[in-house]
N, CA, C and O atoms as CSV, one atom per row, in Angstrom:
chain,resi,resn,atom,element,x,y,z
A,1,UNK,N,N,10.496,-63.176,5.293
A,1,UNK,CA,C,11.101,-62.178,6.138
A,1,UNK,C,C,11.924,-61.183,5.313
A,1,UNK,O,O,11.941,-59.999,5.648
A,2,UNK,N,N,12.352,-61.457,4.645
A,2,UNK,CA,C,13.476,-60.482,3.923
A,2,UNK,C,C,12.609,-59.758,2.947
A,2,UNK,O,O,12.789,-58.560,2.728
A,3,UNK,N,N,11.600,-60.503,2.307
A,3,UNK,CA,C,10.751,-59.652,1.304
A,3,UNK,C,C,10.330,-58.284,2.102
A,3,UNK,O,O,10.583,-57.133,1.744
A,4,UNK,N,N,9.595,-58.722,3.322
A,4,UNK,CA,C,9.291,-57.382,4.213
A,4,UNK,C,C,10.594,-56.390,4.408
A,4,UNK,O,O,10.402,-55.174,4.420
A,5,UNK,N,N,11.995,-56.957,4.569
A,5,UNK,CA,C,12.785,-55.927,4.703
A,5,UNK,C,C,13.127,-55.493,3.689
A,5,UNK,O,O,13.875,-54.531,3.863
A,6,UNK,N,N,12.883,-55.817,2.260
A,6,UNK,CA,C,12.803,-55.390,0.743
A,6,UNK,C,C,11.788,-53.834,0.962
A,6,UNK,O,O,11.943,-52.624,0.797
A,7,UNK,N,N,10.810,-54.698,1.387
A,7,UNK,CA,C,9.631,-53.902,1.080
A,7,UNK,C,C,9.695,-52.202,2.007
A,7,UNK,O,O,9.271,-51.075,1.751
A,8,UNK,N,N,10.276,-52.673,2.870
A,8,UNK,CA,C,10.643,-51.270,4.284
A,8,UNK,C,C,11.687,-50.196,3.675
A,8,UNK,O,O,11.802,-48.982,3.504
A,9,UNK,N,N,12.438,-51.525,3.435
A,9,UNK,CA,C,14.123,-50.741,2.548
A,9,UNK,C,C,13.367,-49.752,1.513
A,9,UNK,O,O,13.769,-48.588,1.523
A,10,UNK,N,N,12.201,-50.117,0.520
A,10,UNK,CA,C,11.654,-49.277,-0.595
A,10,UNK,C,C,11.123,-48.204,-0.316
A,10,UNK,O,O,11.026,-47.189,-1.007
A,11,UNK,N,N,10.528,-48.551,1.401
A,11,UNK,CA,C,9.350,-47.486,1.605
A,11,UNK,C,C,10.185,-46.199,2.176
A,11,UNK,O,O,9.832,-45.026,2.052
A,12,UNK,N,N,11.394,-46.682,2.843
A,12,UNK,CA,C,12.205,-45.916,3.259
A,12,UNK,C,C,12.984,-45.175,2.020
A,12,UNK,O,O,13.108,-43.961,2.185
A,13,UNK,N,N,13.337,-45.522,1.232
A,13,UNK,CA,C,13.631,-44.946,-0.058
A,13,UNK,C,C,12.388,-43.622,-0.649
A,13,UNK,O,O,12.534,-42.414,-0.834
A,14,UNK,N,N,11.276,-44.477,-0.798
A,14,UNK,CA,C,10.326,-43.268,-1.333
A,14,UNK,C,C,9.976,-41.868,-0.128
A,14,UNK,O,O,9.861,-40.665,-0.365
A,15,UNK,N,N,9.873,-42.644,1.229
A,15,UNK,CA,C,9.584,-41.497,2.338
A,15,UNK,C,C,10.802,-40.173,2.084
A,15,UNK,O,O,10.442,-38.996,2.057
A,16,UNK,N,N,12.512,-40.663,1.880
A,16,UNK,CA,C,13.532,-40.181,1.781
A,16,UNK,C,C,13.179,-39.248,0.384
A,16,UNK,O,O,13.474,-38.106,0.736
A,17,UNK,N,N,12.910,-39.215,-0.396
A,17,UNK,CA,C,12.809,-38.786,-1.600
A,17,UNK,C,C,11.400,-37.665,-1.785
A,17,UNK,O,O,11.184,-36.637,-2.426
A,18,UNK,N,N,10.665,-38.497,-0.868
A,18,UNK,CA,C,9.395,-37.228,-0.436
A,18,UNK,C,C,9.822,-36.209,0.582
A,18,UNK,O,O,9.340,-35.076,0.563
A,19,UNK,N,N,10.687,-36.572,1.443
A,19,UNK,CA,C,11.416,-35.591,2.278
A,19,UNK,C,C,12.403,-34.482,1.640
A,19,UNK,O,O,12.548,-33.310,1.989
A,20,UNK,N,N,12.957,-35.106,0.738
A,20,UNK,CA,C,13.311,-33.888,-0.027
A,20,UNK,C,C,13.019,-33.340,-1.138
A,20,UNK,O,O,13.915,-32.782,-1.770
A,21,UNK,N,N,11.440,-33.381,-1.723
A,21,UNK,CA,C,11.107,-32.814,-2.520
A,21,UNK,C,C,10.073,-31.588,-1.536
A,21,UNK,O,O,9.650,-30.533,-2.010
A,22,UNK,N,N,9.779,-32.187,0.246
A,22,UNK,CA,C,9.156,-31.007,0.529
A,22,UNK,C,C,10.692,-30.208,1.103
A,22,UNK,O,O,10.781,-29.150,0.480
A,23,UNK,N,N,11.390,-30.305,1.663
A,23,UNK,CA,C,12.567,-29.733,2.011
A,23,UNK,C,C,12.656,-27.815,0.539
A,23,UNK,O,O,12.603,-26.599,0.726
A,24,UNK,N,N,12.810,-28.752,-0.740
A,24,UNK,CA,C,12.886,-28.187,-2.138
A,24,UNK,C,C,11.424,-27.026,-2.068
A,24,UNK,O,O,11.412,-25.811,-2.267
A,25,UNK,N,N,10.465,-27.812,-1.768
A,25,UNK,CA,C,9.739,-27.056,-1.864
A,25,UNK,C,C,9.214,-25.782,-0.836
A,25,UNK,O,O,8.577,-24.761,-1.097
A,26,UNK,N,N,9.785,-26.323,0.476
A,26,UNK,CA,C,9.646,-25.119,1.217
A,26,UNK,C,C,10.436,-24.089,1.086
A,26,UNK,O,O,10.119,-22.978,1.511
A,27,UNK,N,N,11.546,-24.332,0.490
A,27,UNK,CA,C,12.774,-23.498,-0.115
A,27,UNK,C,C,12.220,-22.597,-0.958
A,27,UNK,O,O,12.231,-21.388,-0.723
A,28,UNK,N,N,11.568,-23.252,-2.251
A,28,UNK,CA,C,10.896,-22.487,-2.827
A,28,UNK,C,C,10.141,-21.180,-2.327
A,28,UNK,O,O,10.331,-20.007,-2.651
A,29,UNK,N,N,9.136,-21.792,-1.348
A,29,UNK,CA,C,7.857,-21.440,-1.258
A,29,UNK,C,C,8.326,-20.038,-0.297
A,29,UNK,O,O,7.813,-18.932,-0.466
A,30,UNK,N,N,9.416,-20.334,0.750
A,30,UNK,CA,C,9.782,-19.333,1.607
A,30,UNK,C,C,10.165,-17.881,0.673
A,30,UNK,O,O,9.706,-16.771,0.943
A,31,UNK,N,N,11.480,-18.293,-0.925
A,31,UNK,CA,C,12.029,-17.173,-1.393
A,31,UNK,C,C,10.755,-16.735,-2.174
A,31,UNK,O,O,10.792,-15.557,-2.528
A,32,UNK,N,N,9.480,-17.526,-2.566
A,32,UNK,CA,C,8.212,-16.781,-3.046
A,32,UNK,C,C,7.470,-15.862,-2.158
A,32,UNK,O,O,6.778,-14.917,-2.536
A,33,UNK,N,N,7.669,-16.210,-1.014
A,33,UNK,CA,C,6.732,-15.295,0.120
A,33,UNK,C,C,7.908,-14.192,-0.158
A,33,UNK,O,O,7.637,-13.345,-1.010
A,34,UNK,N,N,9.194,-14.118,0.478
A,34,UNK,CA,C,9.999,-13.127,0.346
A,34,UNK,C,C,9.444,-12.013,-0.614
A,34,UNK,O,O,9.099,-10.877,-0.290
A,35,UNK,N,N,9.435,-12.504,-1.696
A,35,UNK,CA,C,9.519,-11.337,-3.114
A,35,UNK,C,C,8.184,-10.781,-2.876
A,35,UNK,O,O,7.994,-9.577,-3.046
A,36,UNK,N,N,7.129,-11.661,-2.449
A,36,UNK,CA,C,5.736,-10.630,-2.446
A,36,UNK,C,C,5.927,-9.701,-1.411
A,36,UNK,O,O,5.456,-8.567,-1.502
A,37,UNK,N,N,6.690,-10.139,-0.258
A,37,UNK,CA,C,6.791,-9.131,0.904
A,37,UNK,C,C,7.547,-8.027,0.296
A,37,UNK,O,O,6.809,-7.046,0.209
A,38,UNK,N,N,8.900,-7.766,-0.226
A,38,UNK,CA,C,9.284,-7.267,-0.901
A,38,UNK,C,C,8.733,-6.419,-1.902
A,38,UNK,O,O,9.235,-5.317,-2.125
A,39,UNK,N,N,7.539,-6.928,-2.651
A,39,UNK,CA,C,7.128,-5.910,-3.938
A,39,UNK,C,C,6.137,-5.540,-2.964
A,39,UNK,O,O,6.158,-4.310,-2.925
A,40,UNK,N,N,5.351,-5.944,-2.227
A,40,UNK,CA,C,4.659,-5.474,-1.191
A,40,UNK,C,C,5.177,-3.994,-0.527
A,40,UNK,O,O,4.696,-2.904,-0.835
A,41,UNK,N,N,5.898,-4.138,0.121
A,41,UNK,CA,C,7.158,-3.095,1.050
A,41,UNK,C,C,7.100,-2.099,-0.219
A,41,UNK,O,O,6.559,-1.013,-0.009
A,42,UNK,N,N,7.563,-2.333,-1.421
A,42,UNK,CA,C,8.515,-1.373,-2.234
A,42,UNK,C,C,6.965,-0.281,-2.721
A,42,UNK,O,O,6.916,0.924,-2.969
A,43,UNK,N,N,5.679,-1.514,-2.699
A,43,UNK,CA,C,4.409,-0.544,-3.669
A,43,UNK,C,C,4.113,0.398,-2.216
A,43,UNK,O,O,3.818,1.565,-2.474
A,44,UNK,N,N,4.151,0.072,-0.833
A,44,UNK,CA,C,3.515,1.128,-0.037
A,44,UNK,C,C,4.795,1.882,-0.189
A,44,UNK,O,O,4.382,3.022,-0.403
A,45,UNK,N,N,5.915,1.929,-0.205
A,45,UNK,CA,C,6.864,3.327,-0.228
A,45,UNK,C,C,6.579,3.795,-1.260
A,45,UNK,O,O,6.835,4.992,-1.398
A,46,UNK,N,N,5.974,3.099,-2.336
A,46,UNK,CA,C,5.964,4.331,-3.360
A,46,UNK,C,C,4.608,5.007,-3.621
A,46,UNK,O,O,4.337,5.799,-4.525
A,47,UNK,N,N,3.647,4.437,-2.444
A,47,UNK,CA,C,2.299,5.196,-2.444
A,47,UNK,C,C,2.880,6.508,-1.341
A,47,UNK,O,O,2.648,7.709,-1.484
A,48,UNK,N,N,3.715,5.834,-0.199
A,48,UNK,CA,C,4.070,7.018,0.089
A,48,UNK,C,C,4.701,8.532,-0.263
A,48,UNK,O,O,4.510,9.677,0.146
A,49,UNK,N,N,5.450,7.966,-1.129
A,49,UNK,CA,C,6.162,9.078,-1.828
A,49,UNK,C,C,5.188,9.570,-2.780
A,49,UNK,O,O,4.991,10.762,-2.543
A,50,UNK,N,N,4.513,9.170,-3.730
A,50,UNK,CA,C,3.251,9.706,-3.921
A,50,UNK,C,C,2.635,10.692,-3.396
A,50,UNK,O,O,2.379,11.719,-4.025
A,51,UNK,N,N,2.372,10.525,-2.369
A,51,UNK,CA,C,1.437,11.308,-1.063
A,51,UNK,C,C,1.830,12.073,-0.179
A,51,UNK,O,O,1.171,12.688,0.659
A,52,UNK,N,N,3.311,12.033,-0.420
A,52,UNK,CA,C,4.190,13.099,0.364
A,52,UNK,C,C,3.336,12.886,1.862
A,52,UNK,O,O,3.067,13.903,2.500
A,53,UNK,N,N,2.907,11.493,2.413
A,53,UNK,CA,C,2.928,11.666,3.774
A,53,UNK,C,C,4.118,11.703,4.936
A,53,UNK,O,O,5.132,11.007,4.876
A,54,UNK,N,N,3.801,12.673,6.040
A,54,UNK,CA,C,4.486,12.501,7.101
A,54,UNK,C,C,4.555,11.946,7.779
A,54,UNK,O,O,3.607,11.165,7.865
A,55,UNK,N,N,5.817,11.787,9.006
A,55,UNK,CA,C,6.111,10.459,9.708
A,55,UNK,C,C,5.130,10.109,10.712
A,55,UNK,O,O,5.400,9.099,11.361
A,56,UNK,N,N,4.250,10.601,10.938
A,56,UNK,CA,C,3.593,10.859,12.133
A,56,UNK,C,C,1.749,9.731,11.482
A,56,UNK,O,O,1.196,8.742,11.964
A,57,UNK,N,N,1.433,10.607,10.258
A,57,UNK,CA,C,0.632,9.950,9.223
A,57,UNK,C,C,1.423,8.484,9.184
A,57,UNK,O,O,1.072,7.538,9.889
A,58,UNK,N,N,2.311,8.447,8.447
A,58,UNK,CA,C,2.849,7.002,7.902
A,58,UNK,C,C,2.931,5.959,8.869
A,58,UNK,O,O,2.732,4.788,8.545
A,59,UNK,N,N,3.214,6.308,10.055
A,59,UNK,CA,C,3.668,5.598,11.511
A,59,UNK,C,C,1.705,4.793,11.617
A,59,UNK,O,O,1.341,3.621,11.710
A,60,UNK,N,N,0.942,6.042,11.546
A,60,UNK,CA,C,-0.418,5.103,11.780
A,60,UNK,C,C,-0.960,4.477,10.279
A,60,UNK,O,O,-1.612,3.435,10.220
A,61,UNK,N,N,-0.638,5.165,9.256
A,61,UNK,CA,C,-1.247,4.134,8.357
A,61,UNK,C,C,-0.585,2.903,8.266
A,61,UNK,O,O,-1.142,1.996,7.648
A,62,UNK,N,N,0.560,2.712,8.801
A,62,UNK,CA,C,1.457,1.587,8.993
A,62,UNK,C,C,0.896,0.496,9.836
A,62,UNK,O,O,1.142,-0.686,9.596
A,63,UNK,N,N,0.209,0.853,10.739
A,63,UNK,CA,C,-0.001,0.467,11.972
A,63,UNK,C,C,-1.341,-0.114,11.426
A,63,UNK,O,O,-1.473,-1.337,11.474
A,64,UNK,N,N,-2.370,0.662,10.902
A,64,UNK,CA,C,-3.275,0.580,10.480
A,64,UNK,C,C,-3.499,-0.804,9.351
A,64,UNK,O,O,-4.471,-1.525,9.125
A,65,UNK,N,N,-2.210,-0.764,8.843
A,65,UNK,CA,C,-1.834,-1.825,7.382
A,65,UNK,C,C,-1.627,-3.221,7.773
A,65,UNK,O,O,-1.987,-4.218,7.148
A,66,UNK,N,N,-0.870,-3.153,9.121
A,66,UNK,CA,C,-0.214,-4.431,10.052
A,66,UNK,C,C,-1.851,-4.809,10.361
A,66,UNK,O,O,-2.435,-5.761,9.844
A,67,UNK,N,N,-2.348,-4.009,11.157
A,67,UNK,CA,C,-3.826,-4.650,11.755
A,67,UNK,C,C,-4.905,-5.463,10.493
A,67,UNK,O,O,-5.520,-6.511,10.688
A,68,UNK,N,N,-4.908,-4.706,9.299
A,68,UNK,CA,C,-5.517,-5.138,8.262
A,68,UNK,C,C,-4.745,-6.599,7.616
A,68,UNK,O,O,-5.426,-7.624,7.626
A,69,UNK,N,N,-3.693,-6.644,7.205
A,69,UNK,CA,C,-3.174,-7.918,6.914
A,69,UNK,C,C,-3.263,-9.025,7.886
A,69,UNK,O,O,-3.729,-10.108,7.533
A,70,UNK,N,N,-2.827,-8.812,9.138
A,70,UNK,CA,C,-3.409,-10.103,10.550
A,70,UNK,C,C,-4.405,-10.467,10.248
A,70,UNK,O,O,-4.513,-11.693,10.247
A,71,UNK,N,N,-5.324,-9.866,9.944
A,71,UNK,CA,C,-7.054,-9.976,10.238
A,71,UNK,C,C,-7.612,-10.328,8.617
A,71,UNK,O,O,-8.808,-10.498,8.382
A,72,UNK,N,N,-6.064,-10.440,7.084
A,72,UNK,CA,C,-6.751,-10.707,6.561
A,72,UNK,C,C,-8.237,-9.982,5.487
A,72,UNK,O,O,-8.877,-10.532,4.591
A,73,UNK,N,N,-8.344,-8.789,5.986
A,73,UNK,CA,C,-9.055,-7.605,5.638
A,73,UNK,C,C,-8.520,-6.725,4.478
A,73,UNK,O,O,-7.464,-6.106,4.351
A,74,UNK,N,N,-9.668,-6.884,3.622
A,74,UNK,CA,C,-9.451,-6.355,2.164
A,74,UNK,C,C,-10.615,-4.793,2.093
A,74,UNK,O,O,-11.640,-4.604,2.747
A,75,UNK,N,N,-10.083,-4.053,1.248
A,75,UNK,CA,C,-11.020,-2.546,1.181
A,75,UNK,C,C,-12.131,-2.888,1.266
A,75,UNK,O,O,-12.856,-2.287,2.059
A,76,UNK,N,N,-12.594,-3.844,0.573
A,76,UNK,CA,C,-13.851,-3.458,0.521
A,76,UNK,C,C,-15.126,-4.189,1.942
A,76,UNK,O,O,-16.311,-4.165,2.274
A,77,UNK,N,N,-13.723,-4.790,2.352
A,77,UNK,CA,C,-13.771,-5.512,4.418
A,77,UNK,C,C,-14.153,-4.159,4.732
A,77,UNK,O,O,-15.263,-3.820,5.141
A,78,UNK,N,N,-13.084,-3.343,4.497
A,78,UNK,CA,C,-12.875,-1.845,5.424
A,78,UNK,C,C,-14.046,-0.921,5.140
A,78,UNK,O,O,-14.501,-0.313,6.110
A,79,UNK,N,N,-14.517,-0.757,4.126
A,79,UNK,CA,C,-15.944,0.117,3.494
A,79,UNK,C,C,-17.016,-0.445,3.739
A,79,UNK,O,O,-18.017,0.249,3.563
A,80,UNK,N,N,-17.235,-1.989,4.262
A,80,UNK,CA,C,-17.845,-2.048,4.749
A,80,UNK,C,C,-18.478,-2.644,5.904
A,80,UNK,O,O,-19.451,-3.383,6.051
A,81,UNK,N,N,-17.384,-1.939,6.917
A,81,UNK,CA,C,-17.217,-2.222,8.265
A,81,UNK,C,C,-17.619,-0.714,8.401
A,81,UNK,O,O,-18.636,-0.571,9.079
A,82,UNK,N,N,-17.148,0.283,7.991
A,82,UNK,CA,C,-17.532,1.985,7.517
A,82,UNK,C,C,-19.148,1.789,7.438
A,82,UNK,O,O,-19.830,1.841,8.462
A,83,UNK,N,N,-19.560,1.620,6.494
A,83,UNK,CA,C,-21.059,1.286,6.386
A,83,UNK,C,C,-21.673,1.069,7.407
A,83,UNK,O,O,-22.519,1.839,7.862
A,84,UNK,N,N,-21.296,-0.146,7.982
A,84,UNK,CA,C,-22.089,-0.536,8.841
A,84,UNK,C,C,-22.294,0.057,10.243
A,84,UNK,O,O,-23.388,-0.105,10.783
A,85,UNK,N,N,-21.031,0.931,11.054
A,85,UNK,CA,C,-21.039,1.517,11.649
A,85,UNK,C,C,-21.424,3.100,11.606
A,85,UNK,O,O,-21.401,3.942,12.503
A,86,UNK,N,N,-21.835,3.207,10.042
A,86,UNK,CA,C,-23.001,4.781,9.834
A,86,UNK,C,C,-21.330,5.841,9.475
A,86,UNK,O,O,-21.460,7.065,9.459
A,87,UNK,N,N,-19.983,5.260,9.235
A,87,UNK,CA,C,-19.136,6.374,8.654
A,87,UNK,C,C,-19.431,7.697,7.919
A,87,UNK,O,O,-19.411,8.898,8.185
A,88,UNK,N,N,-19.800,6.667,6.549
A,88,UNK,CA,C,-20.400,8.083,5.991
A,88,UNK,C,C,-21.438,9.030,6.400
A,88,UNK,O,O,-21.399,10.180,5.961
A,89,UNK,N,N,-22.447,8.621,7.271
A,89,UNK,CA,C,-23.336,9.317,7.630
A,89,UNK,C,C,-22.738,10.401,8.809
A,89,UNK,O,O,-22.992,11.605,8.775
A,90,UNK,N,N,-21.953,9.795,9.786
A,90,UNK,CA,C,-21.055,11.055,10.403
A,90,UNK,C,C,-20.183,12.165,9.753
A,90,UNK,O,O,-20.080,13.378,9.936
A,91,UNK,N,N,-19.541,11.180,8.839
A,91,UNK,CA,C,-18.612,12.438,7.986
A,91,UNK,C,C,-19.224,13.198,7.207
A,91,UNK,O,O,-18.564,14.046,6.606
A,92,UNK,N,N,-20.888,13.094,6.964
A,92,UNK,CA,C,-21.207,13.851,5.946
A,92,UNK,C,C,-22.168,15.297,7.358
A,92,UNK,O,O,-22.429,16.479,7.136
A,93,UNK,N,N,-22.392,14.568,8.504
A,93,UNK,CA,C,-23.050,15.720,9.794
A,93,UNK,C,C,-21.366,16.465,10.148
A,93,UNK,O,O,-21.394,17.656,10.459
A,94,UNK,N,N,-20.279,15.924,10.107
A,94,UNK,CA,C,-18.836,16.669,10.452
A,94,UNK,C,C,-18.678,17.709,9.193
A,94,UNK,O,O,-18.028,18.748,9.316
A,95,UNK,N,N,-19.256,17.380,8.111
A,95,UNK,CA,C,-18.983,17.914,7.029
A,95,UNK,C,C,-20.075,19.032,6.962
A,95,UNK,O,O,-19.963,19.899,6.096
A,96,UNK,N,N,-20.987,19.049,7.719
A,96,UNK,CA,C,-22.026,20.077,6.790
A,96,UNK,C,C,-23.096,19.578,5.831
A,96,UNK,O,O,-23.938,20.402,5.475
A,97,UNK,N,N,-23.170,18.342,5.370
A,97,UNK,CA,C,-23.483,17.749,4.340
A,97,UNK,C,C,-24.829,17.423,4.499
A,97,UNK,O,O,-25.476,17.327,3.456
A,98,UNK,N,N,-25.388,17.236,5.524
A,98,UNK,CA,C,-26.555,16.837,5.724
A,98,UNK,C,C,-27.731,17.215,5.115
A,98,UNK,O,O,-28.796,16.700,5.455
C-alpha cells in the first residue's frame, strides 16, 4: 500500500513539473507570437509609407490583409485564385490589351 502512495506521490511530482514547464512555455510562445505581430504591424506601415497610400486605400487593403491571414492565404493563393477566375484576361479587355 504505501509503495503505491510512493509511486502517486512521484507521479504527482513529475505531472507538477510538466505543468510548469508548459505554463514556461506558453509564456514563451505567447511573447514570440507578440514580436511577429509586431514586426508584422511595423513591415505593413512601412510598405505604407512607401506607397504614400490613402486612408480610404489603406482602410481596404487592411481589410483585404485581415481576410487573407484568417484564411491563411499566401500571394501566390491570391494569383492564383486571379487565374482561375480569368483576372488577367479582364484587365487586359479593361485595358485595351486584347
Amino acid at each position: 500500500m504505501a509503495y503505491n502512495q510512493d509511486k502517486i506521490d512521484a507521479y504527482k511530482v513529475k505531472l507538477d513539473i510538466i505543468n510548469k514547464k508548459i505554463k514556461t512555455l506558453n509564456a514563451q510562445k505567447n511573447k514570440l507570437e507578440k514580436q511577429i505581430r509586431d514586426m508584422e504591424d511595423r513591415e505593413i506601415i512601412n510598405v505604407v509609407r512607401q506607397n504614400e497610400c490613402t486612408v480610404p486605400t489603406l482602410a481596404n487593403d487592411l481589410a483585404l490583409a485581415h481576410i487573407l491571414r484568417q484564411n491563411n492565404l499566401t500571394q501566390a493563393d491570391v494569383i492564383e485564385l486571379i487565374n482561375d477566375l480569368g483576372g488577367q484576361e479582364n484587365e487586359k479587355i479593361e485595358n485595351n490589351q486584347v
